[in-house]
Steps between C-alpha positions, in 0.01 A plus 500: 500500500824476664625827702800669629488776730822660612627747758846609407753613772860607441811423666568845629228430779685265631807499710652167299448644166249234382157582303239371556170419361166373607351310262100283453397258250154486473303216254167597472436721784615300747827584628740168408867595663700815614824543584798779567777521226825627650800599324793706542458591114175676399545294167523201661121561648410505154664232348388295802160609377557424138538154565188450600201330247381786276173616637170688389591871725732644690362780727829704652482776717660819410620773722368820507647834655267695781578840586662530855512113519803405710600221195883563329396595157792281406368200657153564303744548159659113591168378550338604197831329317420213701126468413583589152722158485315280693211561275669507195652114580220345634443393148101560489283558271339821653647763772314761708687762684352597815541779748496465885229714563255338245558119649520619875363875539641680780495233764759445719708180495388331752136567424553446169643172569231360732240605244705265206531180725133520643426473124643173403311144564638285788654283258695835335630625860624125528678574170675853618572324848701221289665759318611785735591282819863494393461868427635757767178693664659775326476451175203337479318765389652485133309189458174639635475761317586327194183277590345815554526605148417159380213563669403847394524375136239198559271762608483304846596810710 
């Protein structure tokens, strides 16, 4: 079984006006590749995606509104959009829809984090370490979590 897990972000996070998304391919349940899609055009995250070989699920994660949580509702609104397309060009033959708090519970990020890396195989953390080291400290955590949902869905966390 091939897998792609996504964490959609939106371009009004950042100052330069590019989304971005986390993404993980998993074959099997071993996690293959993982990477950050940037562009200034929340379309172009998904046709970046679409170009990709079809594959057997997509697992995205979609937003979900807490009372007093500090989140701009219309940042939540863009990032169900964005969710919506990346799934919907990924070009698979099943999608799951997934919120935050089912993948990840309440934990914060850094915790949260920790707890998804100390779960992959040496050879995986080689993987994310080839992946990420071009990626800014800062936004690293797009990819993560998307391997964090990839993870979730293979039942291996």
């Amino acid at each position: 079984m091939i897998l792609l897990a996504i964490d959609p972000g939106t371009k009004r996070k950042h100052s330069d006006g590019t989304a971005r998304a986390g993404i993980a391919l998993f074959d099997g349940d071993k996690l293959a590749a993982c990477w950050l899609f940037a562009s200034p055009d929340i379309a172009g995250l998904a046709t970046a995606i679409g170009l990709q070989a079809p594959v057997d699920l997509v697992v995205v994660e979609v937003p979900k509104v807490y009372p007093r949580s500090p989140a701009d509702p219309e940042d939540l609104i863009l990032l169900a959009f964005t969710a919506g397309l990346l799934a919907g060009s990924a070009r698979a033959a099943d999608l799951k829809m997934v919120r935050p708090a089912a993948w990840k519970g309440q934990r914060p990020k850094d915790v949260d984090t920790a707890l998804t890396l100390a779960t992959l195989t040496d050879a995986e953390r080689e993987t994310v370490g080839r992946c990420t080291y071009d990626i800014p400290k800062g936004l690293r955590h797009n990819v993560i979590d998307a391997i964090g949902i990839g993870l979730w869905q293979l039942g291996r966390r």
